[in-house]
N, C-alpha and C positions, 0 to 999 in steps of 0.2 A: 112075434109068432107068425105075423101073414109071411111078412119077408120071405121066415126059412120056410113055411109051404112053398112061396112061390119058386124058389130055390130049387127046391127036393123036384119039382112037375119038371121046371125048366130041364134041369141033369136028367131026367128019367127020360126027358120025350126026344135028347139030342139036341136042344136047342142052343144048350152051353159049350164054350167051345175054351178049355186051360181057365174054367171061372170065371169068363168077360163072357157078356153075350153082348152083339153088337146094338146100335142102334139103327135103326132100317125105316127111314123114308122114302115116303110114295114120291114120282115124279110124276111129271105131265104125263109120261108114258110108262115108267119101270119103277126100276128101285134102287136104294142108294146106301151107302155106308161107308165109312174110314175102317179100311180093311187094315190093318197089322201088317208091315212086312214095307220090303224096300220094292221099287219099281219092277226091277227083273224077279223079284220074288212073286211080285201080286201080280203078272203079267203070266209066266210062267204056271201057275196054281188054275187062273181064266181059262188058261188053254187047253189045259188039263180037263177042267170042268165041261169045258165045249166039247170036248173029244168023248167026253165019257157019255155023254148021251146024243153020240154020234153025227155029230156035226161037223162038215168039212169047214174047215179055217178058208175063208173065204177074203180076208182083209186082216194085215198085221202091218202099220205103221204109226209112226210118230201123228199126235192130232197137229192140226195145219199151225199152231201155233208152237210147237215142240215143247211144249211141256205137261205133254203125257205120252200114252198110248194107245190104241182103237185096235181090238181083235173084231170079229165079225165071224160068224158062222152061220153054215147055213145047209138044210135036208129040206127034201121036196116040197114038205109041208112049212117050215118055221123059218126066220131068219133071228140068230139072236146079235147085239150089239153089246160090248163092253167094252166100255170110256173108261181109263184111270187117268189120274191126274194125282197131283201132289198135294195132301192134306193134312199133314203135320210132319213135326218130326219125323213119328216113326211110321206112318199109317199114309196108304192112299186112298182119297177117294175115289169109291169102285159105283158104278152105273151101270145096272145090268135093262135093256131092256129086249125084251124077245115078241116080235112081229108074227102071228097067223097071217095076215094079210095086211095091203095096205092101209086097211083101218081100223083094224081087229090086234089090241096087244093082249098079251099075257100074264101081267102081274107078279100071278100066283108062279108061274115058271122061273120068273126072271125071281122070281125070292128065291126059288129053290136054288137055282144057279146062285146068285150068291154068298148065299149061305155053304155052297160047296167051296165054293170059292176059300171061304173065311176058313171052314173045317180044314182043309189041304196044309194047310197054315201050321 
């Protein structure tokens, strides 16, 4: 009976995304999860997500080890960062973290991005 409560909240508030809700760990700085989809797919969907809350694409390449990718965006106020790399089969590990300043992150942002991330999906 908790389950399908927690179920019914989850689908009511958005947080479910085709019945999988991700798993989402904290980082030293951001946040993290094995996103669904192939490389150009979950790279593509990031970028999407960066733009949508008006962020100029300020960094798009390979990580210095080539096996992911590193978008970057960035508006007067924020700088955000997303790391993918290869984390199963089907699914990338996606690292969102978003900078107010150099020593100031934002968590709760980089979830939101995320999460848009996985929705786009």
């Amino acid at each position: 009976m908790r389950a399908a409560i927690v179920a019914v909240i989850l689908a009511a508030s958005g947080c479910a995304s085709g019945g999988v809700w991700p798993i989402v760990s904290r980082t030293t700085r951001g946040v993290e999860a094995d996103v669904p989809g192939a490389m150009d797919s979950v790279e593509r969907r990031a970028r999407t997500a960066l733009e949508e809350r008006g962020l100029e694409i300020t960094r798009d390449a390979p990580t210095d080890d080539g096996a992911g990718h590193v978008l970057e965006g960035q508006s007067s106020s924020l700088r955000v960062l997303v790391q993918i790399r290869g984390g199963g089969s089907s699914t990338m590990r996606t690292e969102v973290v978003a900078f107010r300043n150099a020593v100031e992150w934002d968590r709760t942002l980089a979830h939101e991005l995320l999460d848009r991330i996985w929705k786009l999906g």
